[in-house]
C-alpha positions, -999 to 999 in steps of 0.1 A, spaced: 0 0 0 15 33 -13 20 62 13 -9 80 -7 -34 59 2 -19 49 38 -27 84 40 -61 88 20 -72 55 45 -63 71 81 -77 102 76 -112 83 58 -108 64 98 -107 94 114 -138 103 101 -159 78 109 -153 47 87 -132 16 94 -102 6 78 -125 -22 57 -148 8 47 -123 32 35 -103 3 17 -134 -3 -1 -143 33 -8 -110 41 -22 -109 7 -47 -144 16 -57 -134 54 -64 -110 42 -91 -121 9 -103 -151 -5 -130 -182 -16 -111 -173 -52 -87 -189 -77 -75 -185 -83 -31 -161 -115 -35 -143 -93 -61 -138 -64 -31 -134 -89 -8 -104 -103 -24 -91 -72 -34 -91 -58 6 -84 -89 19 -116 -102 36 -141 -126 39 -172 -126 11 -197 -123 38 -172 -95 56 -178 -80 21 -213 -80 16 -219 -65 53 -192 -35 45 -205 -25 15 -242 -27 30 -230 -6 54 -216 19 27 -247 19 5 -272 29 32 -247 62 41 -249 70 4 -208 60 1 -213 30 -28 -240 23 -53 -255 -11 -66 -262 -15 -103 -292 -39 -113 -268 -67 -129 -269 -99 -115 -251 -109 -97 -252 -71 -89 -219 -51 -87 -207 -21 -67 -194 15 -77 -184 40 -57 -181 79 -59 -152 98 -66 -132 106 -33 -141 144 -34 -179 128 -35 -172 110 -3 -160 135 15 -184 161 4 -214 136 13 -197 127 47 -199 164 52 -238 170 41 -245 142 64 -228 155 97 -242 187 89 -277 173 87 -271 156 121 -257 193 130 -289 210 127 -309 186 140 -297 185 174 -295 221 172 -336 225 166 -337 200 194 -317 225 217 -339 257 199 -368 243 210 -361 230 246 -345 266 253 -379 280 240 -399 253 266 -416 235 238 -403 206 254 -420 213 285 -414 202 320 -388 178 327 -403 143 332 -387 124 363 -375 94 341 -344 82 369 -356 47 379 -355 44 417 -340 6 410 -310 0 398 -300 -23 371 -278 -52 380 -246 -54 361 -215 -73 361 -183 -71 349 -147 -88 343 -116 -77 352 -84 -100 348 -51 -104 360 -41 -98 397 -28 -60 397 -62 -47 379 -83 -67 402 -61 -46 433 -69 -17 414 -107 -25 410 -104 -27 449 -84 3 455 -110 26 428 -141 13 452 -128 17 484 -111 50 474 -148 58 470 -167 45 498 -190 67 523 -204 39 546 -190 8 554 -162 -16 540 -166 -58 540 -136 -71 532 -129 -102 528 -92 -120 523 -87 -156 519 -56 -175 533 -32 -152 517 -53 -124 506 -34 -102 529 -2 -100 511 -20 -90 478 -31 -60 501 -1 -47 514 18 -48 481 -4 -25 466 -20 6 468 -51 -9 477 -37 -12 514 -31 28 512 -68 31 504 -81 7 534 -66 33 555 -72 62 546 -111 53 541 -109 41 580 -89 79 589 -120 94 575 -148 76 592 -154 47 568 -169 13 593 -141 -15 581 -146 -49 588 -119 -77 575 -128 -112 578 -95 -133 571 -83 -164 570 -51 -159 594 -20 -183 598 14 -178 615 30 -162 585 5 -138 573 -5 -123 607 21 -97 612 11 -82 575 -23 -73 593 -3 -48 617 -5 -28 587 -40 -21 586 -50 10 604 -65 3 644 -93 13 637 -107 -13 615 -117 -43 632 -107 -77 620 -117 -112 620 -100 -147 617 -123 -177 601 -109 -209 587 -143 -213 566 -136 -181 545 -118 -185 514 -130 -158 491 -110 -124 484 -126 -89 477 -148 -67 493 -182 -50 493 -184 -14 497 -216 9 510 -238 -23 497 -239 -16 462 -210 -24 445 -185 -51 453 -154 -67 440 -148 -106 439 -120 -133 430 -136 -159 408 -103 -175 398 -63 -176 416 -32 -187 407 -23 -210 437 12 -188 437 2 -163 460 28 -145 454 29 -145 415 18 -120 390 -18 -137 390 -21 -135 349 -52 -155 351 -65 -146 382 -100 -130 377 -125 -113 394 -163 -100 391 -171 -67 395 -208 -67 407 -233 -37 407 -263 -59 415 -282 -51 450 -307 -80 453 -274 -100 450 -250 -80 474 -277 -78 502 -273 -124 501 -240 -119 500 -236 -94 525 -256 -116 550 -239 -144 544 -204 -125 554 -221 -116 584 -234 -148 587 -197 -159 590 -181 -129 610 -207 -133 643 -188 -169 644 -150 -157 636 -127 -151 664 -112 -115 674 -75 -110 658 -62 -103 695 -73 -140 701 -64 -154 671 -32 -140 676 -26 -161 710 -39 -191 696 -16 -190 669 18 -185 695 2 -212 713 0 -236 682 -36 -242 683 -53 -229 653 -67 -249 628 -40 -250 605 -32 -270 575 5 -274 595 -9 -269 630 -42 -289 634 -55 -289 663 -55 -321 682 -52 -312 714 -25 -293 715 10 -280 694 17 -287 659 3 -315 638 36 -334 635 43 -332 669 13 -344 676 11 -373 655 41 -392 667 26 -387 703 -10 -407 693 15 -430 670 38 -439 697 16 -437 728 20 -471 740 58 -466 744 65 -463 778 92 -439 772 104 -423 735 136 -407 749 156 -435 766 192 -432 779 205 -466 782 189 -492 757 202 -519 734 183 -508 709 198 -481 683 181 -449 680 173 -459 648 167 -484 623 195 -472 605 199 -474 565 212 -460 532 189 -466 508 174 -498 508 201 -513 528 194 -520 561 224 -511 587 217 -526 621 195 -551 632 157 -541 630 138 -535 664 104 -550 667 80 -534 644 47 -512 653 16 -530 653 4 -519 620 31 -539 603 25 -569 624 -9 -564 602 1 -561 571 2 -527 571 32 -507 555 34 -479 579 68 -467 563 47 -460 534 17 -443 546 44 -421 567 60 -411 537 24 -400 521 17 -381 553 48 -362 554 48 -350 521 15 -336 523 28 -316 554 59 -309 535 39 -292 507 18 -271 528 51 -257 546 66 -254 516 38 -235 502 32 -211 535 67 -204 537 72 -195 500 41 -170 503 62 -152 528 98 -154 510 114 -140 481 145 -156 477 157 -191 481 181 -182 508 155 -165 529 130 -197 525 154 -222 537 163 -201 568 124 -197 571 123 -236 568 152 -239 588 135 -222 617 101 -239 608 117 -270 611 130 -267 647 99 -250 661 80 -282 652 102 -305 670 120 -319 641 155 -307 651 182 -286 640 184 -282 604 217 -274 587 217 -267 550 247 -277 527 253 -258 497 233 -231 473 216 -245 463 215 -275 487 229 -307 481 228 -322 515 208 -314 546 216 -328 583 193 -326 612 207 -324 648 190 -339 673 158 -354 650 136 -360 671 123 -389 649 156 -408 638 170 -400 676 144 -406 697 116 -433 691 136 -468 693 105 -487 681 92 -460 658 123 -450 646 120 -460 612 83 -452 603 92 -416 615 125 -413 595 103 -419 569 80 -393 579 110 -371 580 123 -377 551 87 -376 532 80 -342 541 117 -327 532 109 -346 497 74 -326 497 90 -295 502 114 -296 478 86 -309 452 66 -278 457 94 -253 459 112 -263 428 91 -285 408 110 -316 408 99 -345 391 120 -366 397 150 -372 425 162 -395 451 166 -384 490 193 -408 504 194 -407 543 219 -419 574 214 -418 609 239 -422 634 233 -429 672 264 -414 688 268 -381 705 259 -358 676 224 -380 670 218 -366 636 199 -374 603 218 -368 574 201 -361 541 213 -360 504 196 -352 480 201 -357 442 182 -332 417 178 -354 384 153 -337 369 131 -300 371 106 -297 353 107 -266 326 
């Protein structure tokens, strides 16, 4: 396409046609009378694409039919389609001006009330995590009356990296009621010291939704999340809702939910006590899920930390090589059951949900495996020390599963060992690799794990 009509085309655009429409006016202005496929192949579109244009065309007085069949097109010289472009904008000119004539002279009479006292439900999509903060941040920024909002497990740290947090605020300085109903765990609760004091806030393990619903009548809420919580979101989505019949159900369902949710000043010393409902800490009693296992595993044994026995602290192995002599073996296996296995299963599951909580909290991999690290010892799984960056061997001081459980020993190494392997699963997206672990029973009483990275997966 010469520069001519590059140029004849954009400024035919920026008048009012498209770019099929002026491509068509311009090959009409200079050609013998076509038929629509012949257009169509000469602007490059579809025969139907072509018949709809040029219908378009003819009823604005742009392109003529002639009575052949099958009927062909013509079109007016370019100075005729500007010229009748003009005649019809001044047409539309002067009639909205004897409209405005005659409403200044009161022919139109008195202003009927025609503003419906019920408004229309709409709804709307946004996509992708930063415009569905900035949904959140436009509606709070405008809210008068009250604020529900509502943040899932890691809604929280969508908040604070954005200006919607700014926003929150601010609407609570100037009056605005706030009410957050969260799902709160050990790693997110400090990010909620953000929020300003006077907003009140909620913990609930049932809610899982993010968004919020501002002054009743307009409310923004995640339909879809990445299950990175601390990812871009690029197909997270949301529905902005205008809809009132609709907010009022949903509003009383959130109340619903926040008469039942605990205070964040209790939630706060359930958490330091270890006795929330957590996918890591669930609450059987007492402390953390792992801790808690091996005590309802091991219950019948008299004493899990003895000085003086002739059993080793472990059954201790290297692969699939056994190293001492086994001790006698929990009841499950005396039943068929292969508890080394189901201890495995278990502690990858837990292994994936630290390894998930820990990474929503950390940037880089040195600052998750001293998270971990700590993680690790606060559950009563010993001291962790990490070998190389990235790691290629891991030893725990004083396990307290390969140490310290003479009958359980090797069931819990295997716990051990499954939930390191779930970790390192969900962190880095192995697919395949091998964990090879040693325990010793000498003063140091330590695991030793290495691991071997075959293959990540792209």
């Amino acid at each position: 396409m010469s520069n001519e009509v590059t140029s004849l085309v954009e400024r035919l655009t920026d008048v009012g046609l498209d770019e099929k429409e002026a491509a068509a006016v311009i090959l009409l202005s200079t050609s013998e009378p076509l038929k629509a496929s012949e257009v169509g192949g000469h602007v490059g579109i579809s025969r139907m694409d072509s018949y709809n244009t040029l219908k378009r065309l003819q009823e604005r007085g742009l392109v003529m039919v002639t009575l052949d069949k099958p009927m062909r097109f013509t079109g007016l010289t370019i100075t005729d389609v500007f010229q009748q472009l003009i005649n019809h904008e001044e047409q539309e000119l002067r009639r909205i001006r004897a409209h405005f004539d005659e409403f200044v002279d009161g022919v139109s009479g008195a202003i009927p009330n025609i503003l419906s006292s019920k408004k229309e439900a709409t709804f709307s999509v946004v996509k992708e995590r930063s415009y569905i903060q900035a949904a959140i941040e436009r509606v709070i920024e405008d809210s008068e009356t009250t604020v529900w909002l509502m943040l899932g497990r890691y809604g929280i740290l969508h908040l604070v990296k954005t200006g919607a947090l700014t926003a929150v605020n601010d609407a609570a300085e100037r009056g605005v009621e706030i009410k957050v109903l969260a799902s709160i765990n050990k790693s997110t609760l400090k990010f909620f010291e953000q929020l300003n004091e006077e907003i009140e806030i909620r913990h609930s393990e049932s809610i899982s939704m993010h968004g919020c619903i501002v002054d009743g009548d307009v409310a923004v809420q995640n339909v879809a999340m990445e299950a990175n919580p601390v990812g871009r979101g690029r197909d997270d989505a949301a529905l902005v809702i205008e809809a009132p019949e609709f907010l009022v159900a949903q509003t009383d369902l959130i109340v619903a939910s926040w008469k039942n949710a605990t205070p964040i000043s209790s939630t706060k010393i359930l958490i330091e006590k270890g006795e929330t409902t957590e996918p890591l800490n669930v609450n059987l009693g007492a402390g953390s899920f792992y801790r808690r296992f091996k005590e309802i595993v091991a219950k019948n044994v008299a004493d899990q930390h003895p000085d003086n026995e002739k059993w080793t602290n472990a059954i201790l192995r290297e692969g699939d090589n056994i190293l001492t002599p086994q001790p006698n073996l929990p009841h499950f296996e005396l039943l068929g059951i292969n508890v080394s296995d189901l201890m495995k299963v278990v502690g990858r599951r837990i292994g994936e949900e630290i390894s998930a909580e820990i990474s929503a909290t950390t940037e880089t991999d040195e600052e998750f495996w001293h998270a971990l690290s700590i993680e690790w010892e606060s559950m009563g799984m010993g001291e962790m020390e990490i070998i190389g960056t990235p790691p290629t061997s891991i030893k725990v001081h004083d396990a307290g599963s390969c140490g310290k459980a003479p009958q359980f020993g090797d069931p819990f190494c295997q716990l051990d060992e499954g939930i390191l392997s779930g970790i390192i699963e969900k962190k880095f997206g192995i697919s395949t690799y091998a964990v090879n672990r040693k325990c010793w029973d000498n003063d140091e009483k330590h695991c030793h794990f290495d691991i071997l990275f075959n293959e990540i997966d792209a």
